[in-house]
Residue frames relative to the residue before (quaternion, step in Angstrom):
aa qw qx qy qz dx dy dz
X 1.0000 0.0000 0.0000 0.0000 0.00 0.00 0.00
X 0.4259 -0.7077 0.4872 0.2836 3.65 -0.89 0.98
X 0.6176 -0.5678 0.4019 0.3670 3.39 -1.38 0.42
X 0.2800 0.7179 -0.4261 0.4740 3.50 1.95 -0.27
X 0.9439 0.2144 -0.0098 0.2510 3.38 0.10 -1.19
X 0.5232 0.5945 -0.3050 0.5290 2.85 2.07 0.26
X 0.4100 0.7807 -0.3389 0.3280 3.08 1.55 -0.44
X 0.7509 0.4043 -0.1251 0.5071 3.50 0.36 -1.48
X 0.5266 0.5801 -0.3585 0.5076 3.76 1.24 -0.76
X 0.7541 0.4748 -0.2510 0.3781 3.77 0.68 -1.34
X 0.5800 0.5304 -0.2487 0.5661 3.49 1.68 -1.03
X 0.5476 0.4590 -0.4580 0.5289 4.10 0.63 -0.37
X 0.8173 0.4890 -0.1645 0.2566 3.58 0.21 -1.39
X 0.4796 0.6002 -0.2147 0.6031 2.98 1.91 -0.52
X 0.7469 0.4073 -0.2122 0.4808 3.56 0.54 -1.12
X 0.6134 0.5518 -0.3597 0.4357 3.50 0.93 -0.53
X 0.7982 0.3995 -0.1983 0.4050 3.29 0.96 -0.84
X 0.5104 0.5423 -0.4613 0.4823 3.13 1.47 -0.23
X 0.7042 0.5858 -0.2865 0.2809 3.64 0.67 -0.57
X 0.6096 0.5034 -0.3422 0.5077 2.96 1.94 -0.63
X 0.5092 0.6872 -0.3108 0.4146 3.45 1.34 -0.72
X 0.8255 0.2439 -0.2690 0.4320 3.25 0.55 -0.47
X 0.6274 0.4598 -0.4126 0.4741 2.87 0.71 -0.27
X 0.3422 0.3633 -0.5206 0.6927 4.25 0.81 0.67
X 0.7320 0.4772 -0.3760 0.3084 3.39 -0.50 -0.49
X 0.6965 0.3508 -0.2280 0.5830 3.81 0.95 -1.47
X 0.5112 0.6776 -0.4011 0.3447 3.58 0.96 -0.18
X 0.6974 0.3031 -0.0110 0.6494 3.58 0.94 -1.16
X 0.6762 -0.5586 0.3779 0.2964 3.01 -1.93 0.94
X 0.3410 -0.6787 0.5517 0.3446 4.19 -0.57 0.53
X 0.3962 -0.6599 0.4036 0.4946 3.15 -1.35 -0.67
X 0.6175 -0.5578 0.2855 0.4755 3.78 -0.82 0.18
X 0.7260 0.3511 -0.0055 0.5912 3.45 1.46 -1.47
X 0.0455 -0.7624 0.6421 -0.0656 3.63 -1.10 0.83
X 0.1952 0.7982 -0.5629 -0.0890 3.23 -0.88 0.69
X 0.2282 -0.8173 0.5243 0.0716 3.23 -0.88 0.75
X 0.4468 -0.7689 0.4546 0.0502 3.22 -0.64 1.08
X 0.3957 -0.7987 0.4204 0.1696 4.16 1.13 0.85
X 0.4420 0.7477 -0.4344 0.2386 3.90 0.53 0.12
X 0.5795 0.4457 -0.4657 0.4986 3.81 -0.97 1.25
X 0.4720 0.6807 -0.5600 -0.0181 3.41 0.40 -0.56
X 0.5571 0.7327 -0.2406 0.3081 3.18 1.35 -1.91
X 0.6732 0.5544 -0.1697 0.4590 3.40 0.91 -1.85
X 0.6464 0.4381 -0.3897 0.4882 3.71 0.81 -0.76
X 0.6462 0.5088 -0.3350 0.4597 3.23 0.13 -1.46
X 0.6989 0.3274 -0.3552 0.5274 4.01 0.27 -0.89
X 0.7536 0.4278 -0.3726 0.3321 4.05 0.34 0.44
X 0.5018 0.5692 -0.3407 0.5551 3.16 1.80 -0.35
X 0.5980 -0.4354 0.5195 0.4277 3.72 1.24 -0.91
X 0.6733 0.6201 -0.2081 0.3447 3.65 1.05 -1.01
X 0.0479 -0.8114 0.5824 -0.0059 4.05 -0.16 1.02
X 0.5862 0.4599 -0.5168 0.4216 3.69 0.26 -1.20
X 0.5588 -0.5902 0.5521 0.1859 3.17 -1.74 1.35
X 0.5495 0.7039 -0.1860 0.4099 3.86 1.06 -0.41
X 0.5125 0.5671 -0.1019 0.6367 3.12 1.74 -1.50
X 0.7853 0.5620 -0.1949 0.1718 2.80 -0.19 -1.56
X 0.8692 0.2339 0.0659 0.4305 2.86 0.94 -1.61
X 0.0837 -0.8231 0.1357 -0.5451 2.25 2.42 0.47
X 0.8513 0.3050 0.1078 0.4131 3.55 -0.23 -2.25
X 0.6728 0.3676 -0.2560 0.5888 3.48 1.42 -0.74
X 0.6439 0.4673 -0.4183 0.4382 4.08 0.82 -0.11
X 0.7228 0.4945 -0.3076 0.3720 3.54 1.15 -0.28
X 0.6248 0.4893 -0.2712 0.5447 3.32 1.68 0.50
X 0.1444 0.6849 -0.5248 0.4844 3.06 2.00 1.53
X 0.4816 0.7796 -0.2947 0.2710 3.03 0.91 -1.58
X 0.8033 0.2606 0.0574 0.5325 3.48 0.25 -1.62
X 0.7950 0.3141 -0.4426 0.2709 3.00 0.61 0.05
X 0.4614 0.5995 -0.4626 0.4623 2.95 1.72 0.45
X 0.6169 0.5669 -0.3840 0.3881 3.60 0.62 0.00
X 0.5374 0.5720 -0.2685 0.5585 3.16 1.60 -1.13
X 0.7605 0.4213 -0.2327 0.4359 3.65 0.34 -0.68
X 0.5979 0.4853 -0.2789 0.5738 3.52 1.28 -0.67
X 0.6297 0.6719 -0.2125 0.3269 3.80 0.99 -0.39
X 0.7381 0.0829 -0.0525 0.6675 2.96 1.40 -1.80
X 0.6880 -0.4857 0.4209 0.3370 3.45 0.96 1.49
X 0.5750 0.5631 -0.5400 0.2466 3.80 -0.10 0.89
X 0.5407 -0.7912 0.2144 0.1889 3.57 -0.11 1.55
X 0.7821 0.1842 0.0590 0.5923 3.10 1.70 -1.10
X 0.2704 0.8374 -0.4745 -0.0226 3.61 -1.12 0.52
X 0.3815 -0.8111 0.4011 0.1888 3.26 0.00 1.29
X 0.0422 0.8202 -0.5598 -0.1105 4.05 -0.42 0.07
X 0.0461 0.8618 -0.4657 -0.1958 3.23 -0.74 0.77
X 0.4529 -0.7584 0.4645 0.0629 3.58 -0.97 1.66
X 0.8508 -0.0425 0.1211 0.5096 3.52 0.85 -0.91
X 0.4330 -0.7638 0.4540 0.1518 3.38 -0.67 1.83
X 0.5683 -0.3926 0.5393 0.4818 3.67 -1.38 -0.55
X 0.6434 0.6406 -0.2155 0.3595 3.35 1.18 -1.68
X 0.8042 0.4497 -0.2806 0.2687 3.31 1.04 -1.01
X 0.3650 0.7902 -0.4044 0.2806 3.46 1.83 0.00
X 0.5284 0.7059 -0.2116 0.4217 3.17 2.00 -0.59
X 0.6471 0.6000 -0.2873 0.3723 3.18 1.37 -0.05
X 0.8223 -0.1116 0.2423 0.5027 3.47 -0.76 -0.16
X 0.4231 -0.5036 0.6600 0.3631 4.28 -1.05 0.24
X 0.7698 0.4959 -0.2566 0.3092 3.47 0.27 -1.09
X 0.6000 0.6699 -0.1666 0.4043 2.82 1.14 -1.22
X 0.7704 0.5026 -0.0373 0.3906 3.32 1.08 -1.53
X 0.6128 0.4212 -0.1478 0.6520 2.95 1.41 -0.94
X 0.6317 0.4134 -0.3809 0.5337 3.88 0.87 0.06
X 0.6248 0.4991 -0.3267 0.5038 3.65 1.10 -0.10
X 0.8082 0.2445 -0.2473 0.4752 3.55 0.22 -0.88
X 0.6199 0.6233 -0.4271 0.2118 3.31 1.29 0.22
X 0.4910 0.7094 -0.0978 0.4962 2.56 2.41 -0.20
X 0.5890 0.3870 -0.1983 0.6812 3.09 1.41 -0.57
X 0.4866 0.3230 -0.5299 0.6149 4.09 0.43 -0.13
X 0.6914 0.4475 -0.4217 0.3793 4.22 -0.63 -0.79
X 0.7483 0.4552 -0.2566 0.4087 3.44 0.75 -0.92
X 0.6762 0.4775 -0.3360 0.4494 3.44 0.87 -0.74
X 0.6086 0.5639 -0.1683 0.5323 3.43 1.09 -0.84
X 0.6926 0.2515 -0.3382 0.5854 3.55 1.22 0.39
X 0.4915 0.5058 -0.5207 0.4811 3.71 1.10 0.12
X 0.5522 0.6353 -0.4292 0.3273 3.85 0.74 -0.72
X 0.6963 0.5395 -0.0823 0.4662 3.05 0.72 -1.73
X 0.8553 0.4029 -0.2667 0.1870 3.29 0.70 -1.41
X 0.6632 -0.6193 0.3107 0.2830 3.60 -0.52 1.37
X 0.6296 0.5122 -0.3362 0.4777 3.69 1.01 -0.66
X 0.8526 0.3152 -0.2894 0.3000 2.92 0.42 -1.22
X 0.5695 0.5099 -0.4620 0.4497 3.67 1.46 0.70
X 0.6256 0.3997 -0.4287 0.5148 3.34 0.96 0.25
X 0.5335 0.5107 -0.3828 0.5550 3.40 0.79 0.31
X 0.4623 -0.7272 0.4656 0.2016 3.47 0.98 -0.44
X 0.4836 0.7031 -0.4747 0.2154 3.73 1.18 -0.64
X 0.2181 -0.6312 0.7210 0.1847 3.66 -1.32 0.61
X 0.2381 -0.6753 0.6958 0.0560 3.12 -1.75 1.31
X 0.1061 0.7229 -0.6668 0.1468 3.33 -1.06 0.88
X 0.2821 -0.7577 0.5848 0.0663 3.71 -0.81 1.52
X 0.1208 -0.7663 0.6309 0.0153 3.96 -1.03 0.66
X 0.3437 0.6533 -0.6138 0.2800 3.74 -0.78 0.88
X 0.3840 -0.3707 0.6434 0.5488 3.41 -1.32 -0.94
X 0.2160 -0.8350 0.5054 0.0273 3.04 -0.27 1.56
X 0.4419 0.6898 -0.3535 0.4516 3.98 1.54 -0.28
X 0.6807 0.5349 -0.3392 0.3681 3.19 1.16 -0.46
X 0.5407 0.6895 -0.3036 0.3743 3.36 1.62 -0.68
X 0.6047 -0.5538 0.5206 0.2381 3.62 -1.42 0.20
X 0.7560 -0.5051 0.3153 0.2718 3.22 -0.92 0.98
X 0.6643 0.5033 -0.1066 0.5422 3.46 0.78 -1.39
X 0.6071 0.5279 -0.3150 0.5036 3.66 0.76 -0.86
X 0.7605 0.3802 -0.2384 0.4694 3.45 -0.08 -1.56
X 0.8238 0.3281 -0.3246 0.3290 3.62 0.11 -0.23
X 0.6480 0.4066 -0.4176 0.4902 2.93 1.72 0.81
X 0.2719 0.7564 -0.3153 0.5044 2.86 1.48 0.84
X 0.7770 0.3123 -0.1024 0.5369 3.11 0.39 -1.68
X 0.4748 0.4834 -0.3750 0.6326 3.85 1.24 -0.22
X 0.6546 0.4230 -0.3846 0.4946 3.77 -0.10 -0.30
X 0.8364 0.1571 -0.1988 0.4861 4.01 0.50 -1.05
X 0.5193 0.4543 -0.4972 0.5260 3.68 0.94 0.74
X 0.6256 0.5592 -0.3025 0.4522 3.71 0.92 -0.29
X 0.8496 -0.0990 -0.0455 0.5161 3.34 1.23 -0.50
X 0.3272 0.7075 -0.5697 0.2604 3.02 0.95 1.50
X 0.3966 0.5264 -0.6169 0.4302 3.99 0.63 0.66
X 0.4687 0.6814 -0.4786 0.2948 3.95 1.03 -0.81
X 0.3856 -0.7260 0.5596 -0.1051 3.08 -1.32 1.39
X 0.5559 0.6449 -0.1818 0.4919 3.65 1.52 -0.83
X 0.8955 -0.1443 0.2031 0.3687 2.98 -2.09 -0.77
X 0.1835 -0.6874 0.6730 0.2023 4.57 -0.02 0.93
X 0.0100 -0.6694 0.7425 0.0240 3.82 -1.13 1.31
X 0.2146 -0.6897 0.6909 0.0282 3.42 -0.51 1.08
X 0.0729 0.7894 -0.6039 -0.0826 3.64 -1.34 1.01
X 0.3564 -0.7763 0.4967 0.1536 3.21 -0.47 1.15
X 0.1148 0.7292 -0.6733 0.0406 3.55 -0.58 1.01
X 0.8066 0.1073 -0.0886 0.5744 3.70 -1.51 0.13
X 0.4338 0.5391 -0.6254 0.3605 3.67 0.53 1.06
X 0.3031 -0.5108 0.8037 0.0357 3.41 -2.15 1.26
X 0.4861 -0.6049 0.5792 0.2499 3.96 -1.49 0.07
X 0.5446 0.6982 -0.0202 0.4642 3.17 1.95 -1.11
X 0.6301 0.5169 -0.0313 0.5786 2.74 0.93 -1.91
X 0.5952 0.5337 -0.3256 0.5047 3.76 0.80 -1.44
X 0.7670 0.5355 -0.1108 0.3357 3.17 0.13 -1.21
X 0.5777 0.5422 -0.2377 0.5619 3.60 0.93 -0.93
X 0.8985 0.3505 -0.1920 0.1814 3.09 0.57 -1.25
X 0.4566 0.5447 -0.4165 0.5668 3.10 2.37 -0.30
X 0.5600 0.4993 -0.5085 0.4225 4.05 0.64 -0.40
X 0.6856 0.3040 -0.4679 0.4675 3.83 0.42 -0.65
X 0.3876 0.5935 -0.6208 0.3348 4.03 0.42 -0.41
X 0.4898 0.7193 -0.3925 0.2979 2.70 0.50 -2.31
X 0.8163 0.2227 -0.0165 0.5327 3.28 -1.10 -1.75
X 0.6684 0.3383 -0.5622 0.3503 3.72 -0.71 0.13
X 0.4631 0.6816 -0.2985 0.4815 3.36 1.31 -0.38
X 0.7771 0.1755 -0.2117 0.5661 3.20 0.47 -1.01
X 0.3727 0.6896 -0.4910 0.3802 3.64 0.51 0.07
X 0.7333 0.4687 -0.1554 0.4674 3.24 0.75 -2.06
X 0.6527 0.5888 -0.1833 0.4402 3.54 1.17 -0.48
X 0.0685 -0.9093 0.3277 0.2473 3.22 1.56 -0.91
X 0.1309 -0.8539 0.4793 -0.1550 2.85 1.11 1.83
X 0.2529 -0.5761 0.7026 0.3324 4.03 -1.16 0.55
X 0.7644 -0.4448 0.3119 0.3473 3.40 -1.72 0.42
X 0.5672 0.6460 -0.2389 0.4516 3.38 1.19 -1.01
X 0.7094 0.3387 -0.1596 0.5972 3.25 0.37 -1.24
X 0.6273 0.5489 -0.3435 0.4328 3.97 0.59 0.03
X 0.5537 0.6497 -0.2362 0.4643 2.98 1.48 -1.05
X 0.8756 0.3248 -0.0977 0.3440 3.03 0.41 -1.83
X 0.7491 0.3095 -0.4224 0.4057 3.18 1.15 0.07
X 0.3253 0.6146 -0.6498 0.3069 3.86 0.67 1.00
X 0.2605 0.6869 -0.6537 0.1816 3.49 -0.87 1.11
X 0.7808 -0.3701 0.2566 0.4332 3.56 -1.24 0.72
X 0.8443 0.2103 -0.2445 0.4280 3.37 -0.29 -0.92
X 0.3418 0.7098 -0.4337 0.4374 3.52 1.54 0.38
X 0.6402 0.5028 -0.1537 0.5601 3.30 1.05 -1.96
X 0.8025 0.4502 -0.2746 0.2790 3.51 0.42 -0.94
X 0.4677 0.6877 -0.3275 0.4484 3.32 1.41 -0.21
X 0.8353 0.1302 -0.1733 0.5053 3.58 1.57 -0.41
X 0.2379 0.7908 -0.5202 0.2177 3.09 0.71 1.37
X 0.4945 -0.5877 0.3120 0.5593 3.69 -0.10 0.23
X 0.7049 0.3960 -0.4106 0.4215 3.95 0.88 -0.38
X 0.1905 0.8660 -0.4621 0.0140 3.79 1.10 -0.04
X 0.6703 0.4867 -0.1990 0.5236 3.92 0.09 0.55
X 0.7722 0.4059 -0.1755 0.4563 3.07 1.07 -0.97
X 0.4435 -0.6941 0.4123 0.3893 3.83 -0.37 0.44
X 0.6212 -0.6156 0.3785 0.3031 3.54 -1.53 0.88
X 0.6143 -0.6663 0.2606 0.3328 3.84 -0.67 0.90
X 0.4012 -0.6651 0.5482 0.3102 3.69 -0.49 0.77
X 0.7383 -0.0108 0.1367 0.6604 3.88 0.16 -1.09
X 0.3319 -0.7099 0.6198 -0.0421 2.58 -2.10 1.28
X 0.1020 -0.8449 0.5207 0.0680 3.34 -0.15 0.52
X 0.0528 0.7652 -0.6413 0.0191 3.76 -1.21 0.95
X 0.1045 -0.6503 0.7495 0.0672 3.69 -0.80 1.16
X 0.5798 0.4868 -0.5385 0.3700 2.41 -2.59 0.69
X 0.6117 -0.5570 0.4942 0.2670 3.79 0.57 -0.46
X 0.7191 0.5055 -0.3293 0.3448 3.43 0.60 -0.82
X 0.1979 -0.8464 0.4710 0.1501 3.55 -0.37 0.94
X 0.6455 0.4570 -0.4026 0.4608 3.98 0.33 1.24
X 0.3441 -0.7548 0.4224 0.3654 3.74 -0.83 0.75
X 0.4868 -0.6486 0.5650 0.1521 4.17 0.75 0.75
X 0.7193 -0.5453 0.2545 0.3472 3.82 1.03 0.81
X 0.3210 0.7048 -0.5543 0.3051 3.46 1.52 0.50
X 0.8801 -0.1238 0.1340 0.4383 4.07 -1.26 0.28
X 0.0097 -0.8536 0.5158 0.0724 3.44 1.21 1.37
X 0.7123 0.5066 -0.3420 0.3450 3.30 1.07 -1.39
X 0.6645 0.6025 -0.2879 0.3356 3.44 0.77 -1.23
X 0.7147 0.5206 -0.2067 0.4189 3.83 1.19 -1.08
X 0.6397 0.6041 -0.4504 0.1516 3.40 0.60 0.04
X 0.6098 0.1514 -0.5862 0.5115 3.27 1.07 1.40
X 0.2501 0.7738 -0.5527 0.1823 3.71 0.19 0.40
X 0.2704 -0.7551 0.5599 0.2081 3.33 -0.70 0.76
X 0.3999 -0.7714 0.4549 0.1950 3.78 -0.86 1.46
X 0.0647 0.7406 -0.6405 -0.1925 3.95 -0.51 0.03
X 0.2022 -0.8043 0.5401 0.1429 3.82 -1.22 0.56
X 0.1382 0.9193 -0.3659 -0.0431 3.48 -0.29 0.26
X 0.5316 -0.6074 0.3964 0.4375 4.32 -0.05 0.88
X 0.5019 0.6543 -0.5059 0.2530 3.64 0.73 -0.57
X 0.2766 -0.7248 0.5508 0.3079 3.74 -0.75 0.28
X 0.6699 -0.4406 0.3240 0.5021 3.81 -0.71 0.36
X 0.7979 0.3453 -0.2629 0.4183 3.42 -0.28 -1.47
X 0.7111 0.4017 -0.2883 0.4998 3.93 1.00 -0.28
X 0.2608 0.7492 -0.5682 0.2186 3.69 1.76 0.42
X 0.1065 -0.7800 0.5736 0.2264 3.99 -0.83 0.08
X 0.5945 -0.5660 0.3211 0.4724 3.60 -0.90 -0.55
X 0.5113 0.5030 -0.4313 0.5472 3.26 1.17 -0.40
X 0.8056 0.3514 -0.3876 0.2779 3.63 0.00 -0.05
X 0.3322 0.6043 -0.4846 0.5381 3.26 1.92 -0.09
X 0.7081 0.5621 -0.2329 0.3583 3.61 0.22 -1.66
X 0.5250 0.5101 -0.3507 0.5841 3.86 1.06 -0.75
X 0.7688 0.4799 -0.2876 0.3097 3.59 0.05 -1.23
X 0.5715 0.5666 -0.3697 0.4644 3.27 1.71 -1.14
X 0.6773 0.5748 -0.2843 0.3606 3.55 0.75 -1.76
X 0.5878 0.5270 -0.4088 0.4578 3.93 0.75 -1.10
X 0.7651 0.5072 -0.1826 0.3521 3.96 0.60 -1.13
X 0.5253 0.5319 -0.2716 0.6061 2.95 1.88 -0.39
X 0.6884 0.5367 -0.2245 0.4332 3.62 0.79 -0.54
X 0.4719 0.7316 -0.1884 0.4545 3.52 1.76 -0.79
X 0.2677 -0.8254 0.4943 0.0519 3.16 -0.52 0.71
X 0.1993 0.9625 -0.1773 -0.0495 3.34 0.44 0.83
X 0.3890 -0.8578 0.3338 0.0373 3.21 -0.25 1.55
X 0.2440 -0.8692 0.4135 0.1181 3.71 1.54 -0.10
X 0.6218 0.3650 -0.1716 0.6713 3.60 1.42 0.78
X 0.6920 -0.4414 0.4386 0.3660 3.77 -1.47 0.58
């Protein structure tokens, strides 16, 4: 049989199953919080033929798209993505500046774009954001002044974010806090306590992720929401980002639904 005619065979079978997929899926509680962890881009782009660092990444911001629909579908409130490490500044000039130039292009079309205010979605970026370029941050702050009356779906992009880095920095809050307070050491002491620490994390407000998600193959989260994940359930999968589909979002939902979860050793 030609590929002529397998074609339409593969596109029935596909659809069928996406349909059963979700519909396991709307069946069972979702989670509130997703994070997903952006990983493959390079590898696509090098199979399509596609190097510039611009391209590339480029190919992994337009599969925001969908996944804001996907999330707006099976009703999940929150989803954190994370696009650019601290670590990765370590890369290439080119490289870098072909990422975040992507991400400045993208955010600057969520402002604008028309869906995602009738959808209601609030955009809001987390990182050590000081670290960012000029050009970035003020499309940033245009992205969460554009839809901060939003009421909908909280997309949290993590850029120049570290887990570490997270962390450090709600511990120095932490203490400027007490500083401003003019806390004695003692009385500093005793009142560091988790949900102390947690009050300045860059997601602070926002509830801790139910399921994690990492394309690409790689099977560890490389410092994504260390604090926030320690009951999060992890899903891995070979897909590369830009070639993420719904059925494999859906799989990821269905495995977490299956999970017993016990929120404790």
């Amino acid at each position: 049989m030609g590929d002529a005619l397998l074609r339409p065979i593969v596109r029935l079978l596909y659809y069928i199953y996406s349909r059963r997929l979700a519909r396991d899926v709307q069946s069972r509680p979702r989670p509130r919080h997703i994070g997903i962890i952006l990983d493959g881009n390079r590898r696509h782009g090098r199979s399509l033929g596609i190097v510039e660092p611009r391209a590339v990444y480029g190919l992994g911001a337009d599969k925001l798209d969908e996944v804001l629909e996907w999330c707006t579908e099976f009703a999940i409130p929150t989803v954190t993505l994370w696009v650019f490490s601290t670590e990765n500044f370590r890369r290439p000039a080119a490289e870098v500046s072909g990422i975040l130039a992507s991400v400045e292009a993208k955010l600057i079309a969520l402002a604008r774009d028309p869906k995602i205010h009738r959808q209601r979605v609030r955009v809001r970026a987390i990182g050590c954001l000081t670290m960012l370029p000029a050009p970035l941050l003020e499309a940033i702050q245009a992205a969460e002044r554009a839809t901060a009356c939003h009421d909908g779906l909280e997309l949290n992009i993590a850029v120049a974010y570290g887990g570490r880095q997270e962390i450090t920095d709600a511990v120095r809050g932490l203490l400027a806090r007490f500083a401003a307070e003019q806390m004695t050491l003692d009385e500093a002491i005793a009142a560091v306590t988790p949900e102390a620490i947690a009050c300045h994390l860059y997601t602070a407000g926002l509830p801790d992720p139910d399921l994690i998600i990492r394309t690409s193959g790689e099977i560890r989260l490389s410092g994504f929401l260390l604090w926030q994940s320690v009951h999060s359930e992890f899903y891995f999968t070979d897909v590369l980002w830009p070639a993420f589909r719904k059925i494999d979002f859906l799989r990821a939902i269905r495995a977490y639904q299956a999970r017993e979860r016990r929120f404790g050793c």
